[in-house]
Backbone as CSV, one residue per row, in Angstrom:
resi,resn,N_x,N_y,N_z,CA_x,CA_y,CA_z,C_x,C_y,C_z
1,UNK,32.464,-28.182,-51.125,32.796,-27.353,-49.966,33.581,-26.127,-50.410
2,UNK,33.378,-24.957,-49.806,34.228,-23.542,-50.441,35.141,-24.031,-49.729
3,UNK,35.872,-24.532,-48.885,36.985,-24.687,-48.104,37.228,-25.765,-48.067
4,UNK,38.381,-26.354,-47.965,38.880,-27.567,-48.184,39.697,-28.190,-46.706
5,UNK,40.095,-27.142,-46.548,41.071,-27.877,-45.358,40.238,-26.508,-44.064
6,UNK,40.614,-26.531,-42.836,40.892,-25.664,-41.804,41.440,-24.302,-41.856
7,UNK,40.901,-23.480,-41.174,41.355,-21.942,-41.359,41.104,-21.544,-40.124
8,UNK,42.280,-21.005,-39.747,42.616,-20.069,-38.000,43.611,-20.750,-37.461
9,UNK,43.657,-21.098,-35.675,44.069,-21.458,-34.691,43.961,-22.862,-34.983
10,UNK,45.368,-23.185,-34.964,45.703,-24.585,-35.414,45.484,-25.268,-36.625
11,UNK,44.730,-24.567,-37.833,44.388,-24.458,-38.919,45.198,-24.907,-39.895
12,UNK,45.001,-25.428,-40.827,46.147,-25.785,-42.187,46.433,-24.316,-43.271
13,UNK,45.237,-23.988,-43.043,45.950,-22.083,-43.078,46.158,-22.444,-45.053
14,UNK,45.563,-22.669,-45.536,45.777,-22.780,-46.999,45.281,-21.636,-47.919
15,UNK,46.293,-21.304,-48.571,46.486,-19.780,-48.877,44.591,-19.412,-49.833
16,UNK,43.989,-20.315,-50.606,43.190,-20.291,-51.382,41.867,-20.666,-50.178
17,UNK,41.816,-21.550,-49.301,40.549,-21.254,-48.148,40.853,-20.237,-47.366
18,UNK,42.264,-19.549,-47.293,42.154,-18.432,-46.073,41.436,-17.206,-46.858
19,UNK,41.479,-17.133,-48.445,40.983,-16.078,-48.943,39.732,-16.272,-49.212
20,UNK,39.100,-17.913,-49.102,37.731,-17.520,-48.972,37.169,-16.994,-47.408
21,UNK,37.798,-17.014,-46.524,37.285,-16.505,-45.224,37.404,-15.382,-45.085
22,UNK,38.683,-14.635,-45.811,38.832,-13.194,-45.543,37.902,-12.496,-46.080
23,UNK,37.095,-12.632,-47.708,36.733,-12.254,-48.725,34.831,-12.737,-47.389
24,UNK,34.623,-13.929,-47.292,33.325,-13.529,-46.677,33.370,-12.969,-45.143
25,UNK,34.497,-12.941,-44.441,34.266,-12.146,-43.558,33.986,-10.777,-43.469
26,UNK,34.356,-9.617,-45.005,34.595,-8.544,-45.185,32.809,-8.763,-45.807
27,UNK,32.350,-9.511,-46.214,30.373,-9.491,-47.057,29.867,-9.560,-45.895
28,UNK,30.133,-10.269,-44.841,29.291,-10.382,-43.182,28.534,-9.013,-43.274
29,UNK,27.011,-9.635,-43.453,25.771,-8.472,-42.890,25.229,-8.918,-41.987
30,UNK,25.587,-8.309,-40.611,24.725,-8.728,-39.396,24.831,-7.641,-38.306
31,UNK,23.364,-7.501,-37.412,23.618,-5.564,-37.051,24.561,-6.108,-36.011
32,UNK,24.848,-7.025,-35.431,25.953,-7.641,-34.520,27.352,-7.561,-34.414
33,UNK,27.791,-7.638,-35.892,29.104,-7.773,-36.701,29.976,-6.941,-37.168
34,UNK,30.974,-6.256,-36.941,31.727,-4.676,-37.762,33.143,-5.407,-37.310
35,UNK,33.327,-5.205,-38.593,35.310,-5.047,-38.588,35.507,-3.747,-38.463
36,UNK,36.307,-3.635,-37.740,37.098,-2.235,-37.655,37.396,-1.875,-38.573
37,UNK,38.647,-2.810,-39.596,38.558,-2.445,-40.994,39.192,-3.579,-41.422
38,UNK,37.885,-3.251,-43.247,38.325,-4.985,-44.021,39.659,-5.433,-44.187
39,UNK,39.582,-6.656,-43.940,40.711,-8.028,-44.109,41.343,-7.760,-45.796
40,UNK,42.345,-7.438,-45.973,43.286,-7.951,-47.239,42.922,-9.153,-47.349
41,UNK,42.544,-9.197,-48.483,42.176,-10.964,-49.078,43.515,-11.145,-49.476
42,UNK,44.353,-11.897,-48.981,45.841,-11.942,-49.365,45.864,-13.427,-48.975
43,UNK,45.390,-14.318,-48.509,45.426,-16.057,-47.853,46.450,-15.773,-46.990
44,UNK,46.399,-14.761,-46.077,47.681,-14.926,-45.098,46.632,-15.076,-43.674
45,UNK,46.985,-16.026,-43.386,46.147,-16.250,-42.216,46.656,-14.846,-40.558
46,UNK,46.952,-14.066,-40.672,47.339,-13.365,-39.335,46.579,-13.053,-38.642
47,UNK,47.217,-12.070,-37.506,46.246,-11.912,-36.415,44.806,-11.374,-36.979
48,UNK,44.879,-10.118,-37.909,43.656,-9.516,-37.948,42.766,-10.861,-38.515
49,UNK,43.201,-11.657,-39.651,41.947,-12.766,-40.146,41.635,-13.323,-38.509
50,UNK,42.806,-13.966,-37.879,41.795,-14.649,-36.127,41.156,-13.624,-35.690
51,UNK,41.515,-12.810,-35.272,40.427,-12.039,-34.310,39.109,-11.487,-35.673
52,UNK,39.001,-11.579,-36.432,37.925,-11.403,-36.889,37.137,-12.775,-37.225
53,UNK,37.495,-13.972,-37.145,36.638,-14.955,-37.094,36.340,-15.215,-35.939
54,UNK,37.289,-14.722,-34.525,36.796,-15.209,-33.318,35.810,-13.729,-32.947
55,UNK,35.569,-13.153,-33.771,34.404,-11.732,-33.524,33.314,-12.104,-33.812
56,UNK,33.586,-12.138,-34.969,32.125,-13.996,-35.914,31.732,-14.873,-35.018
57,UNK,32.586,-15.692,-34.455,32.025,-16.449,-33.747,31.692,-16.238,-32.337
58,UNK,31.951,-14.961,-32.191,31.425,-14.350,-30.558,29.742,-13.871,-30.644
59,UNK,29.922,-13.220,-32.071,28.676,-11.883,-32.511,27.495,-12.761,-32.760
60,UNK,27.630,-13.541,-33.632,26.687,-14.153,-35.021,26.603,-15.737,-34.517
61,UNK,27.846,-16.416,-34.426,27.942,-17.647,-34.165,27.506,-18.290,-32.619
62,UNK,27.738,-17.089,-31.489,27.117,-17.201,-30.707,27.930,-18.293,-29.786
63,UNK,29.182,-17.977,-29.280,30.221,-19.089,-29.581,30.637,-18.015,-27.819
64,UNK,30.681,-18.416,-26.530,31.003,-17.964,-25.364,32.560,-18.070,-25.329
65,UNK,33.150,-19.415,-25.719,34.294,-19.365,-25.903,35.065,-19.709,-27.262
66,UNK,35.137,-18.737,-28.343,35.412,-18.491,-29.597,37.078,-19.433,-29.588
67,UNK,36.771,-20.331,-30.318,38.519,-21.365,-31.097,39.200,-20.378,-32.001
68,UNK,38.631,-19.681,-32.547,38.948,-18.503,-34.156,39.416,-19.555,-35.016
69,UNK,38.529,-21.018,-35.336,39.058,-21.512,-36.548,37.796,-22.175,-36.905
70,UNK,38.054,-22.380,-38.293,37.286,-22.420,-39.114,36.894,-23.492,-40.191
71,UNK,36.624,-25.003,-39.742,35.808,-26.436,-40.183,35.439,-25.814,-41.455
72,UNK,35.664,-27.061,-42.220,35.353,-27.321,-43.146,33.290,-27.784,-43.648
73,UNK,33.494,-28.024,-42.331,31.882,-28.793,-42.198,31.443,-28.314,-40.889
74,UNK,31.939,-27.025,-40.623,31.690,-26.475,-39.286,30.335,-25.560,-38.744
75,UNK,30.064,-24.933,-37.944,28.878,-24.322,-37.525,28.978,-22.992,-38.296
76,UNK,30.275,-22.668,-37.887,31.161,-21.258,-38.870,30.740,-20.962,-40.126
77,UNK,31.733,-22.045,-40.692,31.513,-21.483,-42.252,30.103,-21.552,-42.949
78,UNK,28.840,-22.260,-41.831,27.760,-22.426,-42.072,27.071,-21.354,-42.030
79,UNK,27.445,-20.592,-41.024,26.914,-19.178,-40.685,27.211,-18.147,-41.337
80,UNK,28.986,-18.217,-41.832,29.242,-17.408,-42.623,28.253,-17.376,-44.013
81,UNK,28.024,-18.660,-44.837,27.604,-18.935,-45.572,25.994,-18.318,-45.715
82,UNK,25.467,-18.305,-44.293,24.283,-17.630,-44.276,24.083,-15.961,-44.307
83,UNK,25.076,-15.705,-43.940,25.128,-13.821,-43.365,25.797,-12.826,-44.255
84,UNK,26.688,-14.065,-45.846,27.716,-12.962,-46.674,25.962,-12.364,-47.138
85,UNK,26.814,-11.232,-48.050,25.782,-10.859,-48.997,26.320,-11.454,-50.036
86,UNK,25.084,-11.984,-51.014,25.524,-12.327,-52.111,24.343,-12.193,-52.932
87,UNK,25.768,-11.277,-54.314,24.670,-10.627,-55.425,25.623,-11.146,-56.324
88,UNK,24.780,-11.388,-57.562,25.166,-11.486,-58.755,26.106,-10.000,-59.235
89,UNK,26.157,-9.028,-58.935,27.207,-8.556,-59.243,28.294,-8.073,-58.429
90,UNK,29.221,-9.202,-58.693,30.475,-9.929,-58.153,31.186,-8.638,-57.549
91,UNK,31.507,-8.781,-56.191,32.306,-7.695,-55.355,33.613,-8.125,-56.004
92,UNK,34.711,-6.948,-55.662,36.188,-7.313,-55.872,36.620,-8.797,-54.974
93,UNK,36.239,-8.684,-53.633,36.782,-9.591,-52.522,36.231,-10.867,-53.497
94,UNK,34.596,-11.475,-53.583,34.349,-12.415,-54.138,34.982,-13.018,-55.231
95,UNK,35.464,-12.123,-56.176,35.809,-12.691,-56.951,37.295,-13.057,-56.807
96,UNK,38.216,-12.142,-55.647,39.547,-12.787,-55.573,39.904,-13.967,-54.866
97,UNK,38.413,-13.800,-54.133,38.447,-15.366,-52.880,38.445,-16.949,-54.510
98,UNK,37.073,-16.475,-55.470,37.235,-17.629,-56.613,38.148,-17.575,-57.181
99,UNK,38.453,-16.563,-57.476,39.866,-16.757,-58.252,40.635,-16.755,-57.613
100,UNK,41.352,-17.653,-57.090,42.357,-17.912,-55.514,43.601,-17.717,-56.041
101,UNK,44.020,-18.061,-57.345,45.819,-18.666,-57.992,45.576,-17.288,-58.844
102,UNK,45.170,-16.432,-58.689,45.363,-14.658,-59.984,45.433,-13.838,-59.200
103,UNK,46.518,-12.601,-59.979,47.013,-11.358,-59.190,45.701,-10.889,-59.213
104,UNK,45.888,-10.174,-58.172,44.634,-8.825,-58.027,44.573,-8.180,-59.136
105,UNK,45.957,-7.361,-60.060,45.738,-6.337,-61.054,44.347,-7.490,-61.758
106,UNK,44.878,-8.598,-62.654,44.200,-9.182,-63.727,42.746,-9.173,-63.125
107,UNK,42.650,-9.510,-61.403,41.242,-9.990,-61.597,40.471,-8.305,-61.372
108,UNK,41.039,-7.634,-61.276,40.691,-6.160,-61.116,40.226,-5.864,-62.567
109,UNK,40.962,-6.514,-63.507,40.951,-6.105,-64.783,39.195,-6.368,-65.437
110,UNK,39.391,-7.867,-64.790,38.211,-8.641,-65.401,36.848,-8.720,-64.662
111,UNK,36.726,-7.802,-63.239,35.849,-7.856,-62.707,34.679,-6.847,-63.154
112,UNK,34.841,-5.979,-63.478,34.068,-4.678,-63.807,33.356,-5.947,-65.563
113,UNK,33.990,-6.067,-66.253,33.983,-6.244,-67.738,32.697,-7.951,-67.450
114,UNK,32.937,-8.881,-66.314,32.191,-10.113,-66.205,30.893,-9.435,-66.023
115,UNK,30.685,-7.843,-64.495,29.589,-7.658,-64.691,28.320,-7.052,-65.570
116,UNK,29.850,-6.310,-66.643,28.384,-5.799,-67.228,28.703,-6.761,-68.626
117,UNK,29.325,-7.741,-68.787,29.168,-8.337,-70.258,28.110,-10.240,-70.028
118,UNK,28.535,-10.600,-68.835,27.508,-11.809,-68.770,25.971,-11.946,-68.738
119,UNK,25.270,-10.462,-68.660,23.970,-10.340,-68.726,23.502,-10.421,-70.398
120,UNK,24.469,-9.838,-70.851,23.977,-10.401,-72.610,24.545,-11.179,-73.412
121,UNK,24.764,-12.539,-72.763,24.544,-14.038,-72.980,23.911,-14.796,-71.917
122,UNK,22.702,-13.914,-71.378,22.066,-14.447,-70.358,22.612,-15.548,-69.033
123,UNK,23.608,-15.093,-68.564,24.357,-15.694,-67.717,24.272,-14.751,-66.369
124,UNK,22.999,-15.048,-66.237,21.906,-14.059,-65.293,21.772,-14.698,-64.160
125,UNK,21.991,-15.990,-63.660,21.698,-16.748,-62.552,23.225,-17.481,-61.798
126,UNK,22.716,-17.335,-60.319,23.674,-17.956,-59.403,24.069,-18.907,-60.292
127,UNK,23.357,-19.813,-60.890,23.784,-21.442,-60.821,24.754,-20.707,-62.057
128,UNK,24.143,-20.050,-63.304,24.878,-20.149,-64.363,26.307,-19.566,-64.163
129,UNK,26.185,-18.196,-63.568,27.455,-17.662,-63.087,28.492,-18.537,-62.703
130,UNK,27.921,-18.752,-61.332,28.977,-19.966,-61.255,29.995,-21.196,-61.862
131,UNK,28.995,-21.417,-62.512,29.773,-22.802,-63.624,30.512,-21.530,-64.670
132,UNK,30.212,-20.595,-65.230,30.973,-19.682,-66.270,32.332,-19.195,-65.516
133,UNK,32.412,-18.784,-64.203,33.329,-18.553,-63.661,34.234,-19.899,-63.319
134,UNK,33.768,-21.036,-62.834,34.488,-22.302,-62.149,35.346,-22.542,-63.568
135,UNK,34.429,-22.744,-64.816,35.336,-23.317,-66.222,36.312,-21.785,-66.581
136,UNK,36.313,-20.851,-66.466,36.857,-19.466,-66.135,38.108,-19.811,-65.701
137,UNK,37.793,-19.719,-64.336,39.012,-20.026,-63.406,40.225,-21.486,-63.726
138,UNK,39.354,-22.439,-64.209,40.408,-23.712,-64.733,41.352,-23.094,-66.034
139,UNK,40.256,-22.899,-66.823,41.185,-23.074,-68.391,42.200,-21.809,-68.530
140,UNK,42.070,-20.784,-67.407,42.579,-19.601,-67.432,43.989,-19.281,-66.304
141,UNK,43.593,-20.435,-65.010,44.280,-20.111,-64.001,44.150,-19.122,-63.562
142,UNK,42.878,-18.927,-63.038,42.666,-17.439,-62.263,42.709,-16.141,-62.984
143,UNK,42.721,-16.128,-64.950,42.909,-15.163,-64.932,44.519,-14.936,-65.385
144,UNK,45.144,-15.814,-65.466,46.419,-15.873,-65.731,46.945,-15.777,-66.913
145,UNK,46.270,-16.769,-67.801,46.634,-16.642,-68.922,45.305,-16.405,-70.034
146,UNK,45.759,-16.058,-70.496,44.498,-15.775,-72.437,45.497,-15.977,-73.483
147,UNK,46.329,-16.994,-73.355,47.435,-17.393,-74.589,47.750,-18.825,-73.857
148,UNK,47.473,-20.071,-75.169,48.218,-21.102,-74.801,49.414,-21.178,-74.738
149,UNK,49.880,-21.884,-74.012,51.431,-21.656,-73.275,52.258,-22.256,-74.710
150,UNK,51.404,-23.557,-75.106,52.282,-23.852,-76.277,52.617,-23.350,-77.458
151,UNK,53.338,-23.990,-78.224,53.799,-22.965,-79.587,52.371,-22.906,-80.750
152,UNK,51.681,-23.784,-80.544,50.345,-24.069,-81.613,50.715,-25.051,-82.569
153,UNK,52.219,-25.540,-82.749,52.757,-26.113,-84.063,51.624,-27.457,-84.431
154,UNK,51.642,-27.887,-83.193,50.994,-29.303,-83.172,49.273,-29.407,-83.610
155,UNK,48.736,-28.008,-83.984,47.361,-27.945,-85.420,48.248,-27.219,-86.696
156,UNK,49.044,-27.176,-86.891,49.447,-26.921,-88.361,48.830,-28.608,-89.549
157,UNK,48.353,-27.683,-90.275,47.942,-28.238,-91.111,46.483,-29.517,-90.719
158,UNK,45.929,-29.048,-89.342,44.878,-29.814,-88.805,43.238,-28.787,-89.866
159,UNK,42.690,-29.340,-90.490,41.331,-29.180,-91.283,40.498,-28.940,-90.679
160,UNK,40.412,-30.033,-89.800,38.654,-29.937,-88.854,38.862,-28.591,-88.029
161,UNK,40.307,-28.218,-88.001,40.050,-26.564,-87.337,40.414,-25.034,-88.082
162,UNK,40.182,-25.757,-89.927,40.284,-25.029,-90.689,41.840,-24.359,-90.890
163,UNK,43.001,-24.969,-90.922,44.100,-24.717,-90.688,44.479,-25.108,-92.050
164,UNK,44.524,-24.757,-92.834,44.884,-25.133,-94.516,45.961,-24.061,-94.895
165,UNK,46.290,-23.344,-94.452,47.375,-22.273,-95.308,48.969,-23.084,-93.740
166,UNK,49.673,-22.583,-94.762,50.963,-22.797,-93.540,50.902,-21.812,-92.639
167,UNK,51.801,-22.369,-91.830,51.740,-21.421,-90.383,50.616,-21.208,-89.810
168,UNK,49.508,-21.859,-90.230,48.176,-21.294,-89.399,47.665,-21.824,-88.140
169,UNK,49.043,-23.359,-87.449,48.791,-23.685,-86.307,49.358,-22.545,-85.138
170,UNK,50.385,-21.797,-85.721,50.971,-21.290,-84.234,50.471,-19.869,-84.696
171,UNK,49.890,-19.448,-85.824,48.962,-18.190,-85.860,47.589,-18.236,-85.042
172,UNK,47.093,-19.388,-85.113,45.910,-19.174,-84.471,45.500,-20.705,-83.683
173,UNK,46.930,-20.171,-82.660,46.730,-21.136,-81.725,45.490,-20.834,-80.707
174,UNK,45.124,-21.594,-79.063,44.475,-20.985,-78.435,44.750,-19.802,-77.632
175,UNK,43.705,-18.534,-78.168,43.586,-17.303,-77.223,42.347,-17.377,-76.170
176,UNK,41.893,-16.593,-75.772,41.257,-16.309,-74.778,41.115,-17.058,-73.364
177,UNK,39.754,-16.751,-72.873,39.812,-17.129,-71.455,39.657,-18.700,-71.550
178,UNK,38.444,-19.070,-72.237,38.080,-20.187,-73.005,38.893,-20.070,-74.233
179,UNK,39.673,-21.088,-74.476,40.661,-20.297,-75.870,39.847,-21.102,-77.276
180,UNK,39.765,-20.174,-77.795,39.820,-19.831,-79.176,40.650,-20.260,-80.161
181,UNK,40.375,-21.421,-80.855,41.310,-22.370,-81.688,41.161,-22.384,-82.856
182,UNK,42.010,-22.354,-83.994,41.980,-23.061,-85.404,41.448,-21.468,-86.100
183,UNK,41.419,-21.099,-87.634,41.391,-20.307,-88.413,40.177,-19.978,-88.777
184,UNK,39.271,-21.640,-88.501,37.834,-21.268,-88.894,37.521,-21.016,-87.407
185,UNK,37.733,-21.239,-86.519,36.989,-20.276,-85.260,36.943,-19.106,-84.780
186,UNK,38.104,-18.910,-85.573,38.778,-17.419,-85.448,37.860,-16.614,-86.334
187,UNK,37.538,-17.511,-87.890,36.496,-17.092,-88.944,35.826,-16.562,-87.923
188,UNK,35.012,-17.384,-87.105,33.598,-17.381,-87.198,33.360,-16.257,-85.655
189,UNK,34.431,-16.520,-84.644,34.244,-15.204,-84.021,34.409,-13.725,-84.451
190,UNK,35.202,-13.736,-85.545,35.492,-12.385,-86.244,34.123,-12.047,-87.126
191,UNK,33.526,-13.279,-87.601,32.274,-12.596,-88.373,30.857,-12.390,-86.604
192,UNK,31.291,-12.739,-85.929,30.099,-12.893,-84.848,30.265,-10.987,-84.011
193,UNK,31.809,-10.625,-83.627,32.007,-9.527,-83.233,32.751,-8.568,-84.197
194,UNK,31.925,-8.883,-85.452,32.727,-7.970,-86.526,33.883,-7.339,-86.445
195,UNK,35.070,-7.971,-86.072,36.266,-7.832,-86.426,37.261,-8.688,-87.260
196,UNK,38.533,-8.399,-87.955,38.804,-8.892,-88.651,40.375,-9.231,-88.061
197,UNK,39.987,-10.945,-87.546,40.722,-11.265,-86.482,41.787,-12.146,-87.452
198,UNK,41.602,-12.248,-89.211,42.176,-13.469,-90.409,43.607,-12.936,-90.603
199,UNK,43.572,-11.068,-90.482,44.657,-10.308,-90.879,46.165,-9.822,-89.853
200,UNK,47.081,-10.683,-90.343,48.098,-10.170,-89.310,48.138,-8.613,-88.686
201,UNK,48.235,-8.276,-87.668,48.503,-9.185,-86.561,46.917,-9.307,-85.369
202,UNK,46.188,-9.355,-86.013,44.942,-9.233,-85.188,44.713,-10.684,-84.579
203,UNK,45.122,-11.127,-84.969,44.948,-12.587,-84.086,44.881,-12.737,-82.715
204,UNK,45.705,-11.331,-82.406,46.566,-11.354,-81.210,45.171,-10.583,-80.152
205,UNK,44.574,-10.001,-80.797,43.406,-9.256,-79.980,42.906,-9.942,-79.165
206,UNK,43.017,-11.238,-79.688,41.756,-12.290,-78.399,42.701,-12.048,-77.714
207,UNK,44.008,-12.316,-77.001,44.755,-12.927,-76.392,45.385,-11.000,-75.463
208,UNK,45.595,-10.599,-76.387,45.467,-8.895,-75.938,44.800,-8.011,-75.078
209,UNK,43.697,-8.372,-75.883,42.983,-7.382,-75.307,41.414,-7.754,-74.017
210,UNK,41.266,-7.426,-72.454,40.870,-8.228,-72.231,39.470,-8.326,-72.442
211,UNK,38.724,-7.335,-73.209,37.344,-7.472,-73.502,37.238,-8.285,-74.391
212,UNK,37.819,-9.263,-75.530,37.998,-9.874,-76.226,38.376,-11.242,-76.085
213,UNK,39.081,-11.190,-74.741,39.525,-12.613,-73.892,38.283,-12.853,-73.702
214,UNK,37.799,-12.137,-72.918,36.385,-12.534,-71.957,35.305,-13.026,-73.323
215,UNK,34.811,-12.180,-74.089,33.995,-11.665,-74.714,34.524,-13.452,-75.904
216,UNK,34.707,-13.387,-76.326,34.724,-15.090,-77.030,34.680,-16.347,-76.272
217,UNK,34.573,-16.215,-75.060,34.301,-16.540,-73.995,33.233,-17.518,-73.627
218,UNK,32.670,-15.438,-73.548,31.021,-16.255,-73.639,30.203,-16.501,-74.999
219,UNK,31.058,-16.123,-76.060,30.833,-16.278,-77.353,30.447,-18.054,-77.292
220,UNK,31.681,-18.606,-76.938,31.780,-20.140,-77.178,30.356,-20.617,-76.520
221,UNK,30.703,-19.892,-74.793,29.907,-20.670,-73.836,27.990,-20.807,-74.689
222,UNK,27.804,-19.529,-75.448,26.535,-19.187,-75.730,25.732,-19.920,-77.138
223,UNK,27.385,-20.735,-77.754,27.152,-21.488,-79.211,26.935,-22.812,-78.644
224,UNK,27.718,-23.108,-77.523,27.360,-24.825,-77.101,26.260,-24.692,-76.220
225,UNK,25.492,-23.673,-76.311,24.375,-23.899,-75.124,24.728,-24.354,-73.770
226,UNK,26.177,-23.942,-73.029,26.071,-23.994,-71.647,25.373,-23.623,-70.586
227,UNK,24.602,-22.201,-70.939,23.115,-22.077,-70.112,22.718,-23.392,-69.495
228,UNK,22.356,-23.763,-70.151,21.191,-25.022,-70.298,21.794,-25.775,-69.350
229,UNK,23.216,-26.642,-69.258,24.064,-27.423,-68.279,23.890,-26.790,-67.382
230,UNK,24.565,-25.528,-67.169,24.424,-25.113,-65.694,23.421,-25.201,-64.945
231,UNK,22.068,-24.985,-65.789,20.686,-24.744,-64.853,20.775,-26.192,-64.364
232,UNK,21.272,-27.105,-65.018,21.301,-28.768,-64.996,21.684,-29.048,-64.110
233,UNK,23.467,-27.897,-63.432,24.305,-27.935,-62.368,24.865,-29.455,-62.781
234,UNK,25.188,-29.600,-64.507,25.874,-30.417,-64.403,27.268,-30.252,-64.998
235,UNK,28.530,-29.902,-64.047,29.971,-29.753,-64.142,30.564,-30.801,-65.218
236,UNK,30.191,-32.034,-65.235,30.951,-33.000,-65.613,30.440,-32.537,-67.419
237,UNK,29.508,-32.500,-67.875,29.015,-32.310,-69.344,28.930,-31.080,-69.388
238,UNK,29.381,-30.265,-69.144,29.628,-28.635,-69.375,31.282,-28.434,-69.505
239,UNK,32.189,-29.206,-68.584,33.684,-29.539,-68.746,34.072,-30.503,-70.278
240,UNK,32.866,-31.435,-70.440,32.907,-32.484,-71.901,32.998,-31.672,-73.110
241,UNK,32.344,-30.206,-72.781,32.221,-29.738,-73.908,33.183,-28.483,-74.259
242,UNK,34.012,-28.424,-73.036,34.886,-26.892,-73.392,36.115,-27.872,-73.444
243,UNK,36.866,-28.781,-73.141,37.368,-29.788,-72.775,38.079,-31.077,-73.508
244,UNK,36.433,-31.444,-74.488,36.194,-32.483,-75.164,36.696,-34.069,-74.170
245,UNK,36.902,-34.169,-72.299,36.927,-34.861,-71.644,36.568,-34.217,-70.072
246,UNK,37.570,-34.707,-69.243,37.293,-34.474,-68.125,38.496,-34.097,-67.521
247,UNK,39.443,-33.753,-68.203,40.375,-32.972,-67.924,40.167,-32.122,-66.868
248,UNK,40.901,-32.203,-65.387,41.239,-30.916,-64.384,39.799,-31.077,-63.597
249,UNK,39.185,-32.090,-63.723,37.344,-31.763,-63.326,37.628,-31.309,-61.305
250,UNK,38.412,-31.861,-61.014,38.169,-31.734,-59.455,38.887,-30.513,-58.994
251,UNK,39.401,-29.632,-60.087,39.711,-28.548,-60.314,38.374,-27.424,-60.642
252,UNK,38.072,-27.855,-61.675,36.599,-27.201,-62.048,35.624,-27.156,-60.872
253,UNK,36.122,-28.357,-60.201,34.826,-28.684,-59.309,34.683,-27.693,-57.739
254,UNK,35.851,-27.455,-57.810,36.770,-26.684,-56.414,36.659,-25.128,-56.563
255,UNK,36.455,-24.747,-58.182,36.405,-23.588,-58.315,34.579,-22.994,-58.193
256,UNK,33.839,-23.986,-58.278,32.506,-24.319,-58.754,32.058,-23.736,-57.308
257,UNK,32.646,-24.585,-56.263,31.855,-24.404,-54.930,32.416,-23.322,-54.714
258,UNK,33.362,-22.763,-54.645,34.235,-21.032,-54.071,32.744,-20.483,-54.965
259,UNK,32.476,-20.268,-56.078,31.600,-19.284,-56.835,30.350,-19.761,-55.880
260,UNK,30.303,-21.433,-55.941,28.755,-21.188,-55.137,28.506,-20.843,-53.983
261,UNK,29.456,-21.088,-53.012,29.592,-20.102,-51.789,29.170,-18.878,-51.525
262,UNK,29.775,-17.846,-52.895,29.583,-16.684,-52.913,28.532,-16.107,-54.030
263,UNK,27.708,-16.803,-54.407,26.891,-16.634,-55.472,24.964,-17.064,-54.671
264,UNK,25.305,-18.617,-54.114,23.735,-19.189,-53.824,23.155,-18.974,-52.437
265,UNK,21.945,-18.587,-52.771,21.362,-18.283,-51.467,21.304,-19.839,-50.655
């Protein structure tokens, strides 16, 4: 479900479903339908979000005496669901409604850079988009971070991630969106986007810079063959593999439907 709880009049008003209502009330294509002017995707439920769902449900929904709230499993969000526009290349609103827990600057940052860099790792389809953004939105927090929070100490001197010189756990701890671990991964993205990520202080680029967050990203997503899962639409073995469990899945899973909301016909 893109929404989890109630939104409007008497509503649980939850800051991450009110921004998926604001975000598809502002895509509403119907010759019936005009906001005066678009809703701040902000999850603040106020007057302008009610009176524009009880406009929805006067115009489109067809509703004589409009509630202005908004079921989870309702006629509403069914309609809404039918009338956004939805294109593969991600409006600002869409993507702040999925990314519910990130400032605007970051997802401002990363919106322009998803559309024109996911077409060459063929991440060309609703279904795939979606799952690239849902595992996006978990391991990142909306966009929040491209640096593991921890110190890295705890792969010093770990092999299987090519960590053989000292200091090379908290040198090349995880960066990016999907983070980027260990000395030989770091190898092997630096020989993939010809940069030379081995030499202090370049390490820091994944984690820096955000075409580089993103961009190893889909590096990873495009070496484990996640294409392939998504077309599968299977969350649980696409999370196994960025993951190595099931870590946060009903997280993944929450972010999955916000993208498919705004992604599937």
């Amino acid at each position: 479900m893109a929404i989890l709880n109630s939104v409007g009049s008497n509503g649980s008003d939850e800051q991450t479903d009110v921004k998926v209502i604001q975000a598809a009330l502002n895509l509403v294509e119907h010759p019936d339908f005009q906001l005066a002017r678009k809703l701040s995707v902000d999850g603040l439920a106020g007057n302008s979000t009610l009176a524009a769902i009880k406009l929805f449900q006067e115009k489109v929904v067809g509703l004589a005496n409009p509630d202005g709230r908004i079921d989870p499993n309702g006629n509403t969000i069914a309609a809404l669901s039918q009338h956004i526009i939805k294109d593969l290349h991600l409006s600002l609103d869409a993507l702040i409604a999925i990314m519910a827990h990130g400032s605007h600057s970051k997802i401002e940052t990363f919106q322009p850079l998803l559309n024109s860099e996911m077409p060459n790792y063929q991440i060309s389809s609703p279904l795939r988009i979606a799952h690239f953004l849902a595992q996006l939105g978990h391991e990142s927090l909306s966009f929040t971070y491209t640096e593991e929070i921890a110190s890295g100490e705890d792969y010093e001197g770990r092999a299987d991630l090519g960590n053989t010189e000292p200091g090379d756990g908290k040198r090349f701890k995880g960066r990016g969106l999907i983070q980027l671990t260990g000395r030989a991964n770091y190898a092997a993205y630096s020989e993939h986007a010809n940069l030379d990520l081995l030499t202090r202080p370049n390490e820091h680029l994944v984690s820096n810079n955000p075409v580089y967050a993103l961009d190893v990203s889909l590096w990873f997503w495009d070496k484990h063959a996640l294409n392939a899962l998504a077309d599968e639409d299977d969350v649980e073995a696409i999370t196994r593999k960025i993951n190595g469990g099931t870590n946060g899945l009903a997280d993944r899973k929450a972010y999955l439907a916000r993208a498919k909301f705004f992604l599937l016909v």
